[in-house]
N, C-alpha and C positions, 0 to 999 in steps of 0.2 A: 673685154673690148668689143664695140659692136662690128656691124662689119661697114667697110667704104660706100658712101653712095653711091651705089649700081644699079639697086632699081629705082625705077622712076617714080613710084609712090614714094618712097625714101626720100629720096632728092627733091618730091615737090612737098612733100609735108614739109620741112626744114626750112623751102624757097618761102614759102606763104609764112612759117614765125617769123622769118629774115623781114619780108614787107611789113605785116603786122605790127611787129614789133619797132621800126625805123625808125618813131620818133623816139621813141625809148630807150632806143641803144644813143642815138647821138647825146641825147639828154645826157648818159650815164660818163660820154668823155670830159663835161664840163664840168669846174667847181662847181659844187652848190645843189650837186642832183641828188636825188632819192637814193642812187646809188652810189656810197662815197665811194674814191678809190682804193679804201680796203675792201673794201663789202665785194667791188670788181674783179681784185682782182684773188680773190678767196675762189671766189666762182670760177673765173677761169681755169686755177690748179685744179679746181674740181674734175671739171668738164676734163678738163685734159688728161689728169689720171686714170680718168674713168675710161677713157677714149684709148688710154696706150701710150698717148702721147709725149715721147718722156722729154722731146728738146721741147715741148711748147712748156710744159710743164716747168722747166729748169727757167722757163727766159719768164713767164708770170709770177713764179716763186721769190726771183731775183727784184723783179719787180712789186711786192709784195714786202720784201725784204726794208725794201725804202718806205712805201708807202704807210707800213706797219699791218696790224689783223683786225678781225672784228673782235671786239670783247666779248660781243653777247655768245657765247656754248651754242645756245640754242640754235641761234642762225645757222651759226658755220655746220651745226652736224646738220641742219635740213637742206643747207645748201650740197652739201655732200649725197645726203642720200637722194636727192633731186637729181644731182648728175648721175650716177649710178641708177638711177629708174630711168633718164633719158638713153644710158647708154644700153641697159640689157633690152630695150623696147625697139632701138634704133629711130624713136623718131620721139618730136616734144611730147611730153605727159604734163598732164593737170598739175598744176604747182600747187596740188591743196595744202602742201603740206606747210609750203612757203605761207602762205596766207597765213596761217595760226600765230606767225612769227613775227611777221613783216606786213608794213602797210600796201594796202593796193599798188600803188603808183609806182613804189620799191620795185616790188612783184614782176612788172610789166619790164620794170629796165634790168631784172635779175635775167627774165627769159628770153631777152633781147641780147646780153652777156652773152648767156648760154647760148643760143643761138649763131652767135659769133665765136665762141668758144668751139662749137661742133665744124665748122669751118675751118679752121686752125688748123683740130687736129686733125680734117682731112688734107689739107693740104700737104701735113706732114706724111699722113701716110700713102699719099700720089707721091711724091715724092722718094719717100722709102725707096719703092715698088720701080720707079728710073734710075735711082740710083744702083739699085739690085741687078735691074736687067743689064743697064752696062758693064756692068764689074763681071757678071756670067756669061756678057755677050750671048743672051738670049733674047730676042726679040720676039714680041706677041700682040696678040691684036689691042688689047687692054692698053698698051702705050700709045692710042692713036687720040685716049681720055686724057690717061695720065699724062701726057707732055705738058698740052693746053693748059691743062688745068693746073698742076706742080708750076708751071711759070707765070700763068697767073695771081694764080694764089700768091708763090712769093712774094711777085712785087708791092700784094695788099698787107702782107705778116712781114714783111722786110724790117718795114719803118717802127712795127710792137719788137721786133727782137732787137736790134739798136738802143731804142729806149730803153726796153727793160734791163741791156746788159751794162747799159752806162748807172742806171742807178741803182743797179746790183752794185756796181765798182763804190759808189759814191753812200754805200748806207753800210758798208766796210771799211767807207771811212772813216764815217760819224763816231763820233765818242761811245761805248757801248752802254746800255740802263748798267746804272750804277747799284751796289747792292744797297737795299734801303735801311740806312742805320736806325737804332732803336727800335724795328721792325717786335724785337723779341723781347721785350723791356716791358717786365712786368708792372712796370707804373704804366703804361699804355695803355689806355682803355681800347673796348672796340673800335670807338668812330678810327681812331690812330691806324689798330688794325687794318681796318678793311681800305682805309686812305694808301695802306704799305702796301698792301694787294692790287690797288689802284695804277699804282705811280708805274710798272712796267707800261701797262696798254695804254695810258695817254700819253709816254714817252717811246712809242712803239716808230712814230715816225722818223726819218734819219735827217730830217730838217727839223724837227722839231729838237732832237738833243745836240744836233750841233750848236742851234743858237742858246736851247735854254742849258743845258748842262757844260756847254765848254764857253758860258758865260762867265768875265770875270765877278760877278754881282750877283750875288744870292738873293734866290727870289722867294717871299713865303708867302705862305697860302694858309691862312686861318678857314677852321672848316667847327662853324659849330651849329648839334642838331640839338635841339630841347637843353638838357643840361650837361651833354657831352660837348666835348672840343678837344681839336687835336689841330699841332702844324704843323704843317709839310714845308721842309725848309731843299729846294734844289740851286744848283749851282757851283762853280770851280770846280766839277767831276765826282761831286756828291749829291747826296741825296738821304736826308733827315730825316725822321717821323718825328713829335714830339709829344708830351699828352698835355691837352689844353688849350688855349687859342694866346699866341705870343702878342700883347698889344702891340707890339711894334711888325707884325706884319704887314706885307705888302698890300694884301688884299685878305680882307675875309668874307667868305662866303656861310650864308646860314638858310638854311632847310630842312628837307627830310632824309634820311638816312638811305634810302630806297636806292638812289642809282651807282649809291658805291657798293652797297651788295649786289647789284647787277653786276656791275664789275670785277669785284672779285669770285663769284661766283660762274662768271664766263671766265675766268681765268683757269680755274680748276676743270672745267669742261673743254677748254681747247686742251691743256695739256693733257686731257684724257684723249681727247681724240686725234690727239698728233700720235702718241704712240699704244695709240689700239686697231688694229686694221679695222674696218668696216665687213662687216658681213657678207 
C-alpha cells in the first residue's frame, strides 16, 4: 500500500494526471468509449487493492459483478501490474506496459481510471484515519486535512458506492451462466470447444443473462469457420453447444476462428490470475 497524499510532489503529480487525463476519464463513464465498463471497472479493483483499499475495492467488484470482466488474460494481468507499479512508486508510471495490449486512446481513459481510482482510495484512507481518531478520542494535527478532505471526497465516491451496491444486489439476481451442455461431447469439434469457453465472458453481464437466458425462446447462434461449424443454442436457463451449424438457427455468423481463441484463452489467464497472488 503506498502511503496518503502528504507530500506535495505526491499530491500534484496525481492533480496534473487528474487534469491531463479529464477528457478521458469523462469519455470512459459513457457507452461507447475506449473504455467499456468492464475494462473500468477491472482497473478500479486494481488500483484499489493495490492501494488497501478494501470498501472501494468491495463496492468496484460488486460493480464489476453486473457489468461482467475483460476476457482478454492479457489486459486484466497488465492492468494489475500497472496498479501495483503505480502504488509502490506513489505516483502515475508510464503505462508502457498498457500500450503492448491496448490501443492509445484506451490507454489514456485506463490512466484517467486510475487516476480516479487513486482518489478513491484516498478518500477511504482520510477517512480511515477520522474515523480512528474519534473512536481513540485522539486528536492531531493531520485531522485539520483529513476532515476536509474525507467529507469531500465522500460526497464525490457517495453516488460510485450506491450504484455499485445496487447492481451488486441486481447481478445476484440475474439468472447465473448456465453450465454449457455438450461442452465435453466428443462429437464436438474445436470451433464448439472454444464457442463453450466462449459463452461464460459474453454472458458475464447480469443484464445480458437476465434477458437472453431467462428468455422464454431459444436463441441460436450458427458459427462457421472454413470447414468447421458449431451451434451455440441459449435460452429457458440453458445453455447448448452443438457440433456443426443447425440450419434453422437464428443467426449464423462465419469467419476466422481467431477471437474465440482470444476468449477462451483470456478465460484460462483470468482464472489464473484470480487465484494467484501477484508478486
Amino acid at each position: 500500500m503506498s502511503p496518503a497524499l502528504d507530500g506535495p510532489r505526491t499530491g500534484a503529480a496525481w492533480a496534473v494526471e487528474v487534469l491531463t487525463t479529464a477528457p478521458a476519464g469523462v469519455r470512459a463513464l459513457v457507452p461507447g468509449a475506449p473504455v467499456p465498463a468492464a475494462l473500468r471497472e477491472d482497473v478500479l479493483v486494481a488500483v484499489a487493492r493495490a492501494q488497501g483499499a478494501r470498501a472501494m475495492a468491495w463496492v468496484h467488484d460488486e460493480w464489476r459483478a453486473f457489468a461482467g470482466s475483460v476476457p482478454d488474460g492479457d489486459v486484466r494481468l497488465a492492468l494489475a501490474h500497472h496498479a501495483e507499479a503505480c502504488a509502490r512508486a506513489g505516483h502515475p508510471v508510464e503505462p508502457d506496459a498498457l500500450l503492448e495490449v491496448l490501443p492509445a486512446d484506451a490507454v489514456r481513459g485506463v490512466r484517467a481510471v486510475v487516476a480516479r481510482g487513486r482518489f478513491e482510495a484516498e478518500v477511504e484512507v482520510r477517512l480511515r484515519r477520522v474515523v480512528a481518531a474519534l473512536v481513540r478520542r485522539r486528536v492531531h494535527r493531520g485531522l485539520l486535512v483529513d476532515v476536509p478532505f474525507a467529507a469531500v471526497g465522500v460526497a464525490f465516491a457517495a453516488p460510485a458506492v450506491v450504484v455499485g451496491t445496487t447492481l451488486g444486489v441486481l447481478a445476484r439476481a440475474a439468472p447465473p451462466v448456465p453450465v454449457v451442455e455438450g461442452a465435453d461431447d466428443p462429437e464436438v469439434g474445436l470451433l464448439g470447444a472454444l464457442a463453450a469457453e466462449a459463452v461464460p465472458v459474453l454472458l458475464g453481464n447480469a443484464a445480458v443473462r437476465a434477458v437472453v437466458i431467462g428468455s422464454p425462446f431459444v436463441i441460436s447462434v450458427g458459427l462457421r469457420s472454413g470447414a468447421s461449424g458449431a451451434t451455440v443454442s441459449i435460452g429457458r436457463g440453458r445453455a447448448r453447444v452443438t457440433d456443426g451449424v443447425d440450419p434453422a438457427a437464428t443467426v449464423i455468423l462465419q469467419g476466422d476462428v481467431e477471437p474465440l481463441v482470444r476468449l477462451a484463452a483470456g478465460v484460462v489467464l483470468r482464472e489464473a490470475h484470480d487465484f494467484t497472488p501477484l508478486p
